[in-house]
MIRO-662746 format. One record per atom (N, C-alpha, C): residue number from 1; residue in three letters; atom name; x, y, z. Coordinates in steps of 0.02 Angstrom, whole numbers, m for minus. Atoms other than C-alpha are relative to their C-alpha. Layout:
residues N
  volo  voro  vexfi      px      py      pz
   NUM   ALA     CA       X       Y       Z
...
end
This chain:
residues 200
  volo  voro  vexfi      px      py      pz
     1   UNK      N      33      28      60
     1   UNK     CA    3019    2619    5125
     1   UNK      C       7     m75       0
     2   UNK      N      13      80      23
     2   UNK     CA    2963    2435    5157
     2   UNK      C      37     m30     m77
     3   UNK      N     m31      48      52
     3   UNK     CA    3065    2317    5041
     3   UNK      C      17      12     m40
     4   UNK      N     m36     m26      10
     4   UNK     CA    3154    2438    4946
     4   UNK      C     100       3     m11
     5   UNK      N     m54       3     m21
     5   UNK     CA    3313    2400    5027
     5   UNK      C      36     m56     m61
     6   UNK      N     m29      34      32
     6   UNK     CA    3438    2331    4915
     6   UNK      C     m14     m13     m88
     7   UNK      N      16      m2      89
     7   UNK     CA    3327    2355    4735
     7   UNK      C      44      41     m26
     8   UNK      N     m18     m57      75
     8   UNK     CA    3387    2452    4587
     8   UNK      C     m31      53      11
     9   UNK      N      40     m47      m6
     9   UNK     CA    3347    2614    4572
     9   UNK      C     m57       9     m55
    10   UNK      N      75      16      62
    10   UNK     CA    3251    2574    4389
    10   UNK      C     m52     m54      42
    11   UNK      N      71      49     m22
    11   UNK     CA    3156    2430    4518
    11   UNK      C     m23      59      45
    12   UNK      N      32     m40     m48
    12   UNK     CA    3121    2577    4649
    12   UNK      C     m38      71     m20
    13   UNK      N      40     m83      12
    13   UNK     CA    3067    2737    4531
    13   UNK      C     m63     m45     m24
    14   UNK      N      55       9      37
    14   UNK     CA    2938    2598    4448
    14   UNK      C     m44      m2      68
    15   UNK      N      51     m17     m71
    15   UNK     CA    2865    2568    4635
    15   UNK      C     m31      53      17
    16   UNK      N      22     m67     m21
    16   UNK     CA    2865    2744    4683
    16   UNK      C     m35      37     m36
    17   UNK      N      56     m18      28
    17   UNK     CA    2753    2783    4537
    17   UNK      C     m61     m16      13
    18   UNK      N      59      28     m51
    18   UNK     CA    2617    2694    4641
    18   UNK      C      m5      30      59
    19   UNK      N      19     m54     m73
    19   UNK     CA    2527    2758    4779
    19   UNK      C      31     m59      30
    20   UNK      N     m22      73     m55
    20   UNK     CA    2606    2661    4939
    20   UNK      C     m41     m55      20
    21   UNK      N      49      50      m7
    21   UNK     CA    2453    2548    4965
    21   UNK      C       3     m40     m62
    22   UNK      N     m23      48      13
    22   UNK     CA    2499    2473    4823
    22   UNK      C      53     m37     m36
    23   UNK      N     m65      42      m5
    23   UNK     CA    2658    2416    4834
    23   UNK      C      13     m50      69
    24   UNK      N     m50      45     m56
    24   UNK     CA    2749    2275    4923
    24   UNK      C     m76     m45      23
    25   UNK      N      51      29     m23
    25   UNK     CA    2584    2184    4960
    25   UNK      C      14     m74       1
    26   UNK      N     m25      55     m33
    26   UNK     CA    2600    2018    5056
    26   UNK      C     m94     m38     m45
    27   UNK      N      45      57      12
    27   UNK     CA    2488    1854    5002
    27   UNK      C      14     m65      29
    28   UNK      N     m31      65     m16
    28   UNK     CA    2485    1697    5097
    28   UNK      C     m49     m58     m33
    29   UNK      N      34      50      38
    29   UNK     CA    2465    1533    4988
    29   UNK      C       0     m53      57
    30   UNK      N      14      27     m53
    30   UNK     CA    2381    1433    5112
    30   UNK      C       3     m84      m4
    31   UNK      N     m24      52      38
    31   UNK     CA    2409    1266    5002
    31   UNK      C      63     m40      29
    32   UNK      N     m66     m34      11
    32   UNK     CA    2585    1307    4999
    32   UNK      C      52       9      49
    33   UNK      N     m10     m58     m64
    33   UNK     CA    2609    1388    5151
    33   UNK      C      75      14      m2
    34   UNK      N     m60     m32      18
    34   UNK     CA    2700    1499    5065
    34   UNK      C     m13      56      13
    35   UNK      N       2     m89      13
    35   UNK     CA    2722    1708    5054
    35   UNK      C      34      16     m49
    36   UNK      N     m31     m55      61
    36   UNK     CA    2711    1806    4922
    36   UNK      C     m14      50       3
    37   UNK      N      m8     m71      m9
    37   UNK     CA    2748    1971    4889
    37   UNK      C      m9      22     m72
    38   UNK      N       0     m38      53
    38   UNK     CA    2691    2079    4743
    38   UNK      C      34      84      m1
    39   UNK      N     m38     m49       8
    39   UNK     CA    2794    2211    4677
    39   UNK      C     m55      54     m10
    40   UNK      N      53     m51      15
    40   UNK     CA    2633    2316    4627
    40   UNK      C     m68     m45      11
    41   UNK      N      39      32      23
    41   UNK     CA    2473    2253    4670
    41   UNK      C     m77      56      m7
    42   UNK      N      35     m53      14
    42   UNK     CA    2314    2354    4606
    42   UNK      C     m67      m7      13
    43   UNK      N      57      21     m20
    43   UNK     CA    2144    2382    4660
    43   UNK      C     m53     m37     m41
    44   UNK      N      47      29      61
    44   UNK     CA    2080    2310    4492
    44   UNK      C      40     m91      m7
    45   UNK      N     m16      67     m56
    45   UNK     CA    2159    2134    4564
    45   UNK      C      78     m16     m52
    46   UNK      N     m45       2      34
    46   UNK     CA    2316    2159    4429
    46   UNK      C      76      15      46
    47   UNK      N     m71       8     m32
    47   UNK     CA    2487    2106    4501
    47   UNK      C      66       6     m44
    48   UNK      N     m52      m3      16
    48   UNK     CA    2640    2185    4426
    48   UNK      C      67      m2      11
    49   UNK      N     m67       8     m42
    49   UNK     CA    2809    2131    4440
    49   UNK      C      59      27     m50
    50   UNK      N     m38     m33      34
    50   UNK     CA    2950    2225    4391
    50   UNK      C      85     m42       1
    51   UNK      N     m40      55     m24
    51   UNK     CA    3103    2106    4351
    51   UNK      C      61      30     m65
    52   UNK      N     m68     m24     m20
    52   UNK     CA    3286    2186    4342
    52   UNK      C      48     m46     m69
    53   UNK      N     m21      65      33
    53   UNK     CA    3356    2010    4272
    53   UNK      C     m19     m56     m10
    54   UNK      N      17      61       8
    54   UNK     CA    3347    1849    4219
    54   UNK      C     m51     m51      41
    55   UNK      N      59      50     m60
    55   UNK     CA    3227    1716    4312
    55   UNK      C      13     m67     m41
    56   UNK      N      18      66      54
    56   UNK     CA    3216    1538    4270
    56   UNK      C     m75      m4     m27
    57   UNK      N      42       9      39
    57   UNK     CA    3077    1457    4168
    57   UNK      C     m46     m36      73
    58   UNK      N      42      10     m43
    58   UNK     CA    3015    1391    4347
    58   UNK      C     m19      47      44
    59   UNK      N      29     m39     m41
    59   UNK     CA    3007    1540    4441
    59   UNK      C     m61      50     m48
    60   UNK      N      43     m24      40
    60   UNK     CA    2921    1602    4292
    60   UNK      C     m62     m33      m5
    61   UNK      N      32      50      m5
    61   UNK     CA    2807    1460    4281
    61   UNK      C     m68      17      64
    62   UNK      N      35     m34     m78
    62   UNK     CA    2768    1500    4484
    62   UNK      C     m19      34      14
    63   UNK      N      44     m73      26
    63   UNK     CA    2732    1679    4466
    63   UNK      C     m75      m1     m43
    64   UNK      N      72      m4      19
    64   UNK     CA    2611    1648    4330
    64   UNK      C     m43     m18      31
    65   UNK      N      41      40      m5
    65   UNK     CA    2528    1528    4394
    65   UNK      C     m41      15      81
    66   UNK      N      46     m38     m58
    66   UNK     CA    2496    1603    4572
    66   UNK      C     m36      70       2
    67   UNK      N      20     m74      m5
    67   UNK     CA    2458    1786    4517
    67   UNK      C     m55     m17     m75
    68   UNK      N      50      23      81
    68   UNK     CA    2305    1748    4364
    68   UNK      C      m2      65     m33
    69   UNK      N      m4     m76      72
    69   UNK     CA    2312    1939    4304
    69   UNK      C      85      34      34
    70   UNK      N     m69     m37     m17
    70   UNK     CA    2518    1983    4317
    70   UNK      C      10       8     m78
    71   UNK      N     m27     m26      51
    71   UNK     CA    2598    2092    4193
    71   UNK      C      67       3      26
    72   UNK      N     m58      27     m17
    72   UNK     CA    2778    2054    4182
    72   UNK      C      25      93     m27
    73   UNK      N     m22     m41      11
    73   UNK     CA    2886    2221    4168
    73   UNK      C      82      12       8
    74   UNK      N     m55      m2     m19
    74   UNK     CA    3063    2220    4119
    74   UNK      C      50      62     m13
    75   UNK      N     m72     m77      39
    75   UNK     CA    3225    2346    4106
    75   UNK      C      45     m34     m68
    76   UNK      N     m24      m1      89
    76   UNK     CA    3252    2329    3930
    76   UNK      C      65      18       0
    77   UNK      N     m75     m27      18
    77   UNK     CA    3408    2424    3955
    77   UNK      C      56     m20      12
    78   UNK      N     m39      46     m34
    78   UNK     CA    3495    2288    4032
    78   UNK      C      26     m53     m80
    79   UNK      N      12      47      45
    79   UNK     CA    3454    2186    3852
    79   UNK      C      54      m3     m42
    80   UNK      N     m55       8      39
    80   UNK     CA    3627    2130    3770
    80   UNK      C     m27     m17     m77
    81   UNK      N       8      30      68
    81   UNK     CA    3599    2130    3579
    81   UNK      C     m57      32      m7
    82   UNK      N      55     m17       9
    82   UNK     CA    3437    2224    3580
    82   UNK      C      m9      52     m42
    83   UNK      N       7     m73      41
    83   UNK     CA    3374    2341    3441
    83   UNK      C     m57       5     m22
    84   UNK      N      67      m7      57
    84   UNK     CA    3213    2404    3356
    84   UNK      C       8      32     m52
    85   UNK      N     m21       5      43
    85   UNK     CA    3211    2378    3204
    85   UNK      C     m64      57     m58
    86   UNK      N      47     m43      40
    86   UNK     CA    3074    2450    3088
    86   UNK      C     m90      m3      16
    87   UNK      N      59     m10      19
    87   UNK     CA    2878    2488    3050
    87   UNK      C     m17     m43     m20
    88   UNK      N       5      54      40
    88   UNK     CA    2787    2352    3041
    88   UNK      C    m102      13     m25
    89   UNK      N      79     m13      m6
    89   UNK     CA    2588    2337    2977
    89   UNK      C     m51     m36      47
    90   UNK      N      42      12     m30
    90   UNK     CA    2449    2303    3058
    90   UNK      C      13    m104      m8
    91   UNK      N     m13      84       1
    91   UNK     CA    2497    2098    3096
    91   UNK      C     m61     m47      m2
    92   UNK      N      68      39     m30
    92   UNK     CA    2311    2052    3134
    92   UNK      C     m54      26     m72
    93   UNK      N      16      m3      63
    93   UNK     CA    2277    2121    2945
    93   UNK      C     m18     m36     m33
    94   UNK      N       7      65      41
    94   UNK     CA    2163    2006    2854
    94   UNK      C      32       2     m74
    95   UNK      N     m50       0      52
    95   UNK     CA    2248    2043    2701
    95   UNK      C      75     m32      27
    96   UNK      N     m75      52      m4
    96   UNK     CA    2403    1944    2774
    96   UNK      C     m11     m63      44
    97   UNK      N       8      69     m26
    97   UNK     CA    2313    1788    2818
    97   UNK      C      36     m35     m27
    98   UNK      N     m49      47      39
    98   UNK     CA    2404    1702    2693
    98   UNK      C      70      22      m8
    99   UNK      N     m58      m1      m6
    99   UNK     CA    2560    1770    2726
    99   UNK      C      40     m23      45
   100   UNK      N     m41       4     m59
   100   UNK     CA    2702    1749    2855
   100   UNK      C      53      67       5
   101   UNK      N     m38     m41     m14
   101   UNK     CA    2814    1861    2934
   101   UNK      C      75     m36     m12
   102   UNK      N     m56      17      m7
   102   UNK     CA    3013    1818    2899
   102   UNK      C      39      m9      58
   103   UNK      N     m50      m6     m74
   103   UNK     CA    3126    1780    3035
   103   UNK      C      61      36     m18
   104   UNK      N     m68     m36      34
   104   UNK     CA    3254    1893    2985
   104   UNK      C      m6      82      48
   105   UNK      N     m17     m72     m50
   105   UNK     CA    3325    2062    3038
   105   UNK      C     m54      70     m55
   106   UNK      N      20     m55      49
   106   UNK     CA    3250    2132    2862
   106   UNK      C     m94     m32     m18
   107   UNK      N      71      36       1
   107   UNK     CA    3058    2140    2860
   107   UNK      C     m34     m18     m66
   108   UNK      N      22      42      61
   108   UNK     CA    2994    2026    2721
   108   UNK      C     m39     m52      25
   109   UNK      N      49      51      m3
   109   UNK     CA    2858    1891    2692
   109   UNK      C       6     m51     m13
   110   UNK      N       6      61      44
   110   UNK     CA    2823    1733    2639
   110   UNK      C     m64     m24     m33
   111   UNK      N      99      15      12
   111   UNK     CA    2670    1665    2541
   111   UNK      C       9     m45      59
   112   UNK      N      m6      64     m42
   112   UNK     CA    2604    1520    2644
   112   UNK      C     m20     m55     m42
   113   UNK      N      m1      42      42
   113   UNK     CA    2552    1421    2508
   113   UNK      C      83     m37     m27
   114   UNK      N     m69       9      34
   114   UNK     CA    2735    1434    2442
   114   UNK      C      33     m66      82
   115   UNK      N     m12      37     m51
   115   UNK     CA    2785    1358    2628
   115   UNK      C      m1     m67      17
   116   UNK      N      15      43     m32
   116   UNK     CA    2676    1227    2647
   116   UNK      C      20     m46     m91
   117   UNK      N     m28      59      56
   117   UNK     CA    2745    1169    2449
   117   UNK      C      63      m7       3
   118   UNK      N     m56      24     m11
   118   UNK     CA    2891    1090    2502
   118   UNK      C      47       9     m60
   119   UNK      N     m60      31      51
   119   UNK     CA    2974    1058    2327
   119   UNK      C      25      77     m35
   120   UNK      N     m20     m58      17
   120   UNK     CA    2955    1247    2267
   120   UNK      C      49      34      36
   121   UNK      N     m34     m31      m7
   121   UNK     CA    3077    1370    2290
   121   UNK      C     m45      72      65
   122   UNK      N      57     m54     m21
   122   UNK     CA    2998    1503    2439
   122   UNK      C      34      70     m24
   123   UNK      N       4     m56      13
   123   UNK     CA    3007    1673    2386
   123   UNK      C       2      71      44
   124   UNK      N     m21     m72     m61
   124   UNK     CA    3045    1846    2505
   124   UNK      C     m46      34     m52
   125   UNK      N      18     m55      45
   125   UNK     CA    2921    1977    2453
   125   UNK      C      m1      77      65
   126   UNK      N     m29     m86     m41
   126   UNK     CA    2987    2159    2534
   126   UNK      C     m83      18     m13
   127   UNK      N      58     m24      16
   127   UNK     CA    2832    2276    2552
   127   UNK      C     m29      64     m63
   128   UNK      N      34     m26      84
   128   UNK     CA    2863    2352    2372
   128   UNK      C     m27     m25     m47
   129   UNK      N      48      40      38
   129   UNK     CA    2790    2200    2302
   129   UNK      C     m73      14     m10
   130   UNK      N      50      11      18
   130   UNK     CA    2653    2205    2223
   130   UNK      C     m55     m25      42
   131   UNK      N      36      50     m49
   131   UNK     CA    2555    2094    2336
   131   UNK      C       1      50      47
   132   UNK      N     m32     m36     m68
   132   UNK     CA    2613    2198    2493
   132   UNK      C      m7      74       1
   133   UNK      N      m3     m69     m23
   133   UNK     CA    2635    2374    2447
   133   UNK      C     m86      48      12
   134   UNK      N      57     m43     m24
   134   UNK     CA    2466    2435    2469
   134   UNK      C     m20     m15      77
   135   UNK      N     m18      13     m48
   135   UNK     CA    2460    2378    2636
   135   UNK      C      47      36      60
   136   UNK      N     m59     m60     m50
   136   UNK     CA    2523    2524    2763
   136   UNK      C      12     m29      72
   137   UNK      N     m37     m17     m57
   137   UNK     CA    2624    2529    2918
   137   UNK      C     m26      30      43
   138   UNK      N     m10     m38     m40
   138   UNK     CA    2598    2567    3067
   138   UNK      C      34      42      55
   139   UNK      N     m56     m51     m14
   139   UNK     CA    2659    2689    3184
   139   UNK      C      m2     m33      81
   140   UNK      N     m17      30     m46
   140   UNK     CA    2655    2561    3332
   140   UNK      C      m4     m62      22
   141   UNK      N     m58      46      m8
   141   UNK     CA    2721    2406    3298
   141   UNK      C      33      m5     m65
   142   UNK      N     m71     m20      m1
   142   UNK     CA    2890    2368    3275
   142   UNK      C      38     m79      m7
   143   UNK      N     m47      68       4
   143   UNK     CA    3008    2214    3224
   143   UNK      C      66      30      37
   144   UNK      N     m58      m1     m40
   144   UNK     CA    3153    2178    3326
   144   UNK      C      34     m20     m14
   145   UNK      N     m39      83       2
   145   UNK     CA    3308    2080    3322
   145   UNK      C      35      15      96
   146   UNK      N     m41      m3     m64
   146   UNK     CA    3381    2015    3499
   146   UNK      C      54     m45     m11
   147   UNK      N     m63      36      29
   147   UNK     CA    3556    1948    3470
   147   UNK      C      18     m65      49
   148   UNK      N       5      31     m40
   148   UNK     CA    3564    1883    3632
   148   UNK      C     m65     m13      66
   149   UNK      N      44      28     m44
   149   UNK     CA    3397    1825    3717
   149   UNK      C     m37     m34      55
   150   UNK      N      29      38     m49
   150   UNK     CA    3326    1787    3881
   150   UNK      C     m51     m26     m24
   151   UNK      N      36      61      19
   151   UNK     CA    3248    1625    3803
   151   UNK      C     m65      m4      45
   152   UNK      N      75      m9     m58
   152   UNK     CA    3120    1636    3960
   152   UNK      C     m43      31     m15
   153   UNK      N      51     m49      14
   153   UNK     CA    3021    1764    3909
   153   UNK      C     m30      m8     m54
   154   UNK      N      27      53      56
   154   UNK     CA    2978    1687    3754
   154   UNK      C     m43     m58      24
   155   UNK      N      42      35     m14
   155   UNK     CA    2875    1579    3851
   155   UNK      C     m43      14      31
   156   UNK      N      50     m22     m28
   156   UNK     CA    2778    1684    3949
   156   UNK      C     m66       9     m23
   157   UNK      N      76      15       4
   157   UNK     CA    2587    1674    3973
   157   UNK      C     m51      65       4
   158   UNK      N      16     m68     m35
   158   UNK     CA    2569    1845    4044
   158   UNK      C      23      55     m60
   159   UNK      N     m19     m68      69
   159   UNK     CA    2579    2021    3949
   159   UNK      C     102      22      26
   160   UNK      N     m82     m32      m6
   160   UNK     CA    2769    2070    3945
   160   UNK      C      m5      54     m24
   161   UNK      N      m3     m77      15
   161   UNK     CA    2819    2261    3938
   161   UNK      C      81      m7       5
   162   UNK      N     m52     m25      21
   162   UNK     CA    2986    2308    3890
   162   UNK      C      31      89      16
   163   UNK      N     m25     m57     m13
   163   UNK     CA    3055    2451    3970
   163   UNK      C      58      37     m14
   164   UNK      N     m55     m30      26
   164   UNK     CA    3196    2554    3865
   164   UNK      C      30      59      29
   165   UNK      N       7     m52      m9
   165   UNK     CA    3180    2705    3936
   165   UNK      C     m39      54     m35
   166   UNK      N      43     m71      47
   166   UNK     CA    3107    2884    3888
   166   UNK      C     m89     m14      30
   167   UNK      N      66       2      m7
   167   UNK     CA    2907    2902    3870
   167   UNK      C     m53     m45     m27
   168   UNK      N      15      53      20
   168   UNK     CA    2873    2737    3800
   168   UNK      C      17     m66       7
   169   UNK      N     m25      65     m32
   169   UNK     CA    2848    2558    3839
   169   UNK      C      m6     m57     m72
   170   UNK      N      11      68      47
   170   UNK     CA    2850    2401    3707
   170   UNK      C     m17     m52      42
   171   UNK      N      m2      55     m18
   171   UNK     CA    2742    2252    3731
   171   UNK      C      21     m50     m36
   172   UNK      N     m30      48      69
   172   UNK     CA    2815    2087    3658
   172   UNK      C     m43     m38      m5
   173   UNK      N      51      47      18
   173   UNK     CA    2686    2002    3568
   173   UNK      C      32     m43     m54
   174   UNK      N      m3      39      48
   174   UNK     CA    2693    1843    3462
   174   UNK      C     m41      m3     m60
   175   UNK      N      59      13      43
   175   UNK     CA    2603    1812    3291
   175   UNK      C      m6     m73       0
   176   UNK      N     m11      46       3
   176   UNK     CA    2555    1629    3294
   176   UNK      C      29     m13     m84
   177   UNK      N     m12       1      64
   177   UNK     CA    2625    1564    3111
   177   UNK      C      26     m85      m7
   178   UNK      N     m24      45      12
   178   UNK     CA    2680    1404    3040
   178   UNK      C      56     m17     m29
   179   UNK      N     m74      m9      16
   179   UNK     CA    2861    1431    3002
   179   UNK      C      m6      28      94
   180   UNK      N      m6     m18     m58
   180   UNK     CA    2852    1472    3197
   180   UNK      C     m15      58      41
   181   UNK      N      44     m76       5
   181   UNK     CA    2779    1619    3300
   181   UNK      C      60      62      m7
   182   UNK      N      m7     m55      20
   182   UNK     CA    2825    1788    3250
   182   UNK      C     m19      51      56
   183   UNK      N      15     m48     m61
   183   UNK     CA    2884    1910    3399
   183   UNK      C      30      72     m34
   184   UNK      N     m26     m62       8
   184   UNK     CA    2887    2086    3373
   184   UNK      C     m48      40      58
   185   UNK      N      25     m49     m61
   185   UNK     CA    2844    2248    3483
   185   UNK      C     m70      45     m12
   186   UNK      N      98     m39      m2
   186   UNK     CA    2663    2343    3521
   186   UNK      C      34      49      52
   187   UNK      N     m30     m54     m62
   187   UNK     CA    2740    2529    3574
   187   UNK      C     m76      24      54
   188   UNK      N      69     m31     m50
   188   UNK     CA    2607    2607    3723
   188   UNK      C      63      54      17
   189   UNK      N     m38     m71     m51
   189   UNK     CA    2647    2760    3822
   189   UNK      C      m6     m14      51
   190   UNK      N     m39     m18     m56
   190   UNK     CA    2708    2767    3979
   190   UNK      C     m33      15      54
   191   UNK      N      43     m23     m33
   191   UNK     CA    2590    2864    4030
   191   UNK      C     m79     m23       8
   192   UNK      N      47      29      36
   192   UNK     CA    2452    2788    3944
   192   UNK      C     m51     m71      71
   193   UNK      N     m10      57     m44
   193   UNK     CA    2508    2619    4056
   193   UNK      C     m11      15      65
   194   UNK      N      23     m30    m105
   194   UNK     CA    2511    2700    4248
   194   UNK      C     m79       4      m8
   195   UNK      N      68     m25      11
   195   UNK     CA    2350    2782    4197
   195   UNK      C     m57     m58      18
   196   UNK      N      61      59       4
   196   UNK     CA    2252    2613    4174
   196   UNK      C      m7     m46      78
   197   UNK      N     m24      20     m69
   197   UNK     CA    2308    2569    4357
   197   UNK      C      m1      42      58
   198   UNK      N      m3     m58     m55
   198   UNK     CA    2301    2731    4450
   198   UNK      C     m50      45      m1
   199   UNK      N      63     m45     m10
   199   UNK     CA    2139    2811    4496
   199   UNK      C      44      78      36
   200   UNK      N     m13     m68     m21
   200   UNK     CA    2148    2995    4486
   200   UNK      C     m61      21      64
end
C-alpha cells in the first residue's frame, strides 16, 4: 500500500475508503519544481487531505493555494478541550440579521444596534426572549467551545470537516459578525460525504 507506511491508522481507514486510483496521487508544480502528493484526489478535480495534527499557518497557506478545490479533514479526536455544545438555529435566518451570536459557552444574542451604541449597556437575550423564542433550532448546527485551539484552522479558506468519530462529520463554519466571526458546527453524515466523491 503506496505511502501508507508510517500513517495513523484514523489517516489509513480514511484512504482505504477510496477506490486505490484515488489515493496517493502525485502532481508536479512545474513553477516550483516541486511534488505534491494528495492524500485523496477525486475524479471531480477535489483534493482531500486528511491531517492527523497540527500544521503551520504556511503549510496551510501552501496547500490552499496549490490545490483550488481541497477539503481539509481532521481527527477531531485528537482535539484537547473540545465539546459540542448545543442546538443552534438556522444562522443564515433573516430574522437574525440584526442580531449577533455571543462568544460564550452559553448560546445567547446580542442586538446589533445595542453593539454598535457604545454608551448603552448590551444586553444577552437567551432564546426564551421574546424577540428569539419563536425562532426554532435546528437539528444540524451546533455551537462549540474549544478550550484549547489549533488557532490555524481558524484561518482556513477551504471547507474544514471535523472528524469525532461514529456516523457523523462536523463542518466548521464561521458567521461573519461585527463583534467578530462566529464559529460553530454544520453536522453531515459520513456517509452522505464519501457518497458525493465516490461513483457507485
Amino acid at each position: 500500500m503506496r505511502g501508507f507506511l508510517g500513517e495513523t491508522p484514523w489517516h489509513r481507514d480514511w484512504k482505504m475508503a477510496f477506490p486505490p486510483d484515488y489515493r496517493e496521487v502525485c502532481f508536479r508544480d512545474g513553477n516550483l519544481q516541486e511534488q505534491h502528493r494528495a492524500d485523496v484526489y477525486t475524479p471531480c478535480g477535489t483534493t482531500l487531505e486528511f491531517q492527523n495534527s497540527p500544521i503551520s499557518l504556511t503549510e496551510l497557506e501552501s496547500r490552499e493555494s496549490y490545490y483550488p478545490k481541497l477539503i481539509w479533514v481532521l481527527n477531531g479526536k485528537k482535539f484537547k478541550g473540545f465539546r459540542i455544545l448545543k442546538h443552534l438555529p438556522d444562522v443564515d435566518d433573516p430574522r437574525l440579521q440584526n442580531y449577533e451570536f455571543c462568544h460564550s459557552d452559553h448560546l445567547s444574542m446580542i442586538r446589533k444596534d445595542d453593539l454598535l451604541n457604545t454608551r448603552g449597556k448590551i444586553k444577552r437575550l437567551n432564546f426564551h426572549h421574546p424577540e428569539l423564542r419563536d425562532i426554532p433550532l435546528t437539528a444540524h448546527y451546533y455551537s462549540f467551545c474549544w478550550k484549547n485551539p489549533h488557532k490555524v484552522w481558524y484561518q482556513a479558506r477551504r471547507p474544514l470537516i471535523i472528524d469525532l468519530g461514529g456516523y457523523f462529520l462536523y463542518q466548521l463554519k464561521q458567521r461573519p459578525q461585527l463583534s467578530g466571526a462566529y464559529a460553530y458546527l454544520h453536522m453531515i453524515s459520513r456517509k452522505d460525504f464519501l457518497a458525493r466523491f465516490i461513483d457507485k
